[in-house]
C-alpha positions, 0 to 999 in steps of 0.5 A: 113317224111318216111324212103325212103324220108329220103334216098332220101335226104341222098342220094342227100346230100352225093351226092353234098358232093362228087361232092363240095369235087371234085371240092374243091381238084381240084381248091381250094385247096392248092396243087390244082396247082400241076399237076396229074391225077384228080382222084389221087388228089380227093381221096386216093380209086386211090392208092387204087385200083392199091395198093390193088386190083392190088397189090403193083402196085402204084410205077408203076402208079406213074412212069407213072404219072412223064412220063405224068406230068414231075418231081413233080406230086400230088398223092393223096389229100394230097402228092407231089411226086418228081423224081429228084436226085438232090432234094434228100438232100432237101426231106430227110435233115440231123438234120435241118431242122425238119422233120416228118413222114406221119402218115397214110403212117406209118400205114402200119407197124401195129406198135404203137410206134416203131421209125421206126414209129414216126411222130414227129421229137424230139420224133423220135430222143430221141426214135432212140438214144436209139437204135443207139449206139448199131448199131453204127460202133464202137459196130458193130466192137467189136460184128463182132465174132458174126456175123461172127459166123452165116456166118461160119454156112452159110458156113457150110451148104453150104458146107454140100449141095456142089455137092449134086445136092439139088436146095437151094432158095436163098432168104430163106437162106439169110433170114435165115442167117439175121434172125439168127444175128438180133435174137443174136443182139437183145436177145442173142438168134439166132433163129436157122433158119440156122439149119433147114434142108430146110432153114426154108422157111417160116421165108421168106414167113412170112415176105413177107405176112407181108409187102403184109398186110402193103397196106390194114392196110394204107388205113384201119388202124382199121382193125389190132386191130379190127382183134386182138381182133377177135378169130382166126378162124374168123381171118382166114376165113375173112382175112387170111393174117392178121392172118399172121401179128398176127402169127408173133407178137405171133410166135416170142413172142416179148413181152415174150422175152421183160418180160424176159429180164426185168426180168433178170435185176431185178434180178441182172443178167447180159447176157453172153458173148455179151451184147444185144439190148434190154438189153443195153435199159433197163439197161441204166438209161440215157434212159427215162422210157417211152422207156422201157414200154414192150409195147413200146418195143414190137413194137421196138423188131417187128422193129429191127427183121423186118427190120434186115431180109428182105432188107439185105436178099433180096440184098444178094439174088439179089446180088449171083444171079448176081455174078452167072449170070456174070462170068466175073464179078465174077472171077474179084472180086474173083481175088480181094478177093485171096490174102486177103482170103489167108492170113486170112485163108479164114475169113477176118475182115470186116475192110479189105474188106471194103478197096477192092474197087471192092468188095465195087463196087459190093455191091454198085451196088447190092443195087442199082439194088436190091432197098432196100425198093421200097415204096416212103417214105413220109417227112413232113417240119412243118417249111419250105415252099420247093420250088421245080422249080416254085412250093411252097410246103407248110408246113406239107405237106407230100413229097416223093421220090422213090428208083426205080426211082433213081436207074434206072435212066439213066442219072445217071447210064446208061443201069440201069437194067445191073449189072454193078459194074464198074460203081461205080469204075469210078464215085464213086460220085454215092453212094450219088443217092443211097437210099436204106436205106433211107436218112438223119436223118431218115436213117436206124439205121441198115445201118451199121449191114446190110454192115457188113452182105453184106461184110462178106457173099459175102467174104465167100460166093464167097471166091476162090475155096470154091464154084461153083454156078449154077443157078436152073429154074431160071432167071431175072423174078425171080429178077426183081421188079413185085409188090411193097409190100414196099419189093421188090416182083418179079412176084407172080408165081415166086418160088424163086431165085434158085441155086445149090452148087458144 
């Protein structure tokens, strides 16, 4: 037999393989009596395309799916999608029952072992607990100075810039100031973003390229090891964006800072001043060992500095640019804020501001028109069939809902996509809709560092008569969600959420 008989018949075979797989996710499958598009159903190249090729569009064209086929839709081969509020608390319960992560959604982190990653539910738990109880209210509240600290550099950098007529970018200052109080939790050591002259724009600009990465590493999960052990220059020609995930894992020197810290304690030392992250994990004998390899912490310290920086900078920047577009809204909330600044001297505890409702509303509301993450976020039930209307889920099979969806839902929140903080006055039942830190027992550990962050800056950022703001060049289509990078993403020419200080 010769070599073009041989294609020929590889050629047949492959074609007949494609044409029995098609038929078999279309009929016979399990998920085969969801309803959705049939190319979604036949092969993940769908999300490829509107996620790769057009660029974080997928959210979109799921939306577009549900306007089509109603509330439950299959995405792809394997993934149910649901749009209904009110089957949140069965897609993301608390500890029971189990839950799982989809392991080739999480892919898109370029992560090995971090919690944030971990598809088992026992594994996530132990892995989570030995971070948890330094996010937890408690700690947060003894650790607030620090904190505090890098929202008074904020205030002096701002002010330093008051009446200069100098355009800041929002969205690189808040990462700054984010950045920097993730940096000092973590290892005691702010990475000085807030001291640049120009706000340090491409801390920001880095981790957007980070998450732009995360839809190419989901459909390709050995592209970032293969990338790694590449010499850079290949890297960079090939796939520069990539290069940009490596930079970051290198610039940052997660695992040189992972080496010190153990190094530290073999020496008998201990922090000064507030204890860390990374040195409460591996001081504490209750922790296993396999949670302390400099492997496995690596991937956690990428995690917690991630994380820490990008959703709670990007709600502030939303959050500024709409108090700034809203005077009516804003002169209410600083009406609220007056006697508390003044009888603080202009520097309140988070435990008071939490107790203003107006200003707990406005963040509410920042959240809820600002997303948070904008991906859908897949569970797994190996123990429970879920029933959702007619339709029988099947066990280990991944489900997903999505923020945008939620929060703008009209029923829920009427005329969504106005910044409306009243809303959460009147019904404040609403919180329980919003999703930005996810739900259940795979919240976000951080949930209560980023609302520390959110009251302190707003406080100080819109303390009375501290400043005036005025927005530079810019406008909704600078804020508005445009691409889905699992960060929210405005239009891809936009320069930023812009504005000067007087």
């Amino acid at each position: 037999m010769d070599r073009t008989m041989t294609a020929e018949i590889l050629a047949v075979l492959f074609v007949f393989y494609v044409f029995g797989l098609y038929i078999y996710r279309m009929f016979f499958d399990h998920l085969s009596h969801i309803p959705g598009p049939k190319l979604a159903a036949a092969s993940l190249w769908y999300e490829f395309y509107y996620d790769v090729v057009q660029k974080g569009q997928y959210t979109f064209e799921i939306g577009r799916m549900h306007e089509k086929y109603g509330p439950i839709v299959r995405i792809s081969p394997y993934e149910i999608h649901i749009n209904d509020p009110e089957f949140i608390d069965e897609v993301y319960p608390g500890s029971s029952p189990r839950s799982m992560k989809y392991y080739w959604s999480q892919r898109m982190f370029g992560l090995k072992s971090a919690f944030l990653v971990t598809e088992s539910h026992e594994l996530h738990r132990l892995r989570r607990n030995a971070l948890a109880h330094y996010f937890s209210k408690q700690s947060l509240r003894e650790l607030e100075p620090g904190v505090q600290s890098q929202v008074d550099k904020l205030v002096s950098r701002l002010q330093g810039l008051k009446g200069t007529g100098t355009a800041i970018n929002l969205l690189d200052v808040y990462a700054c100031l984010t950045g920097d109080i993730i940096g000092q939790y973590a290892f005691a050591r702010p990475y000085g973003f807030l001291d640049d002259p120009d706000f340090s724009p491409y801390w920001h600009h880095i981790m957007m390229d980070v998450s732009q990465n995360g839809h190419i590493l989901k459909q390709f999960g050995w592209m970032l090891p293969l990338m790694q052990s590449m010499p850079d220059w290949m890297v960079k020609k090939t796939n520069p964006q990539m290069m940009t995930l490596i930079n970051f894992q290198r610039v940052q020197g997660f695992r040189k800072q992972i080496i010190e810290v153990k190094e530290s304690i073999a020496r008998g030392e201990k922090p000064t001043g507030q204890t860390t992250i990374f040195y409460d994990v591996l001081a504490n004998p209750n922790v296993r060992p396999e949670e302390k390899t400099t492997d496995h912490l690596q991937d956690e310290a990428q995690t917690v500095i991630g994380a820490g920086t990008v959703t709670t900078g990007h709600i502030l920047a939303i959050l500024t640019f709409y108090l700034i577009s809203n005077p009516a809204i804003l002169q209410k909330l600083q009406s609220e804020l007056l006697p508390l600044m003044s009888e603080t001297d202009g520097r309140p505890k988070w435990s008071q501001l939490e107790a203003l409702p107006y200003l707990s509303a406005v963040i509410q509301e920042g959240l809820r028109i600002g997303y948070g993450v904008s991906t859908r976020l897949q569970r797994l039930f190996p123990d429970k069939i879920l029933q959702y209307n007619n339709y029988s889920i099947p066990t280990m099979t991944p489900v997903s809902m999505t923020a945008v969806f939620i929060h703008d839902n009209p029923s829920l929140f009427p005329n969504p996509r106005t910044f409306n903080p009243d809303r959460f006055l009147a019904n404040p039942g609403l919180k329980k809709y919003i999703m930005s830190f996810s739900k259940g027992s795979r919240q976000c550990a951080g949930l209560n560092l980023a609302y520390a962050e959110f009251y302190l800056a707003v406080a100080a950022v819109f303390a009375p008569g501290r400043f005036e703001w005025e927005l530079y060049e810019t406008d909704v289509t600078d804020v508005e969600l445009k691409h889905d990078f699992m960060n929210t993403c405005p239009k891809m020419d936009s320069k930023g959420i812009r504005a000067v200080v007087n």
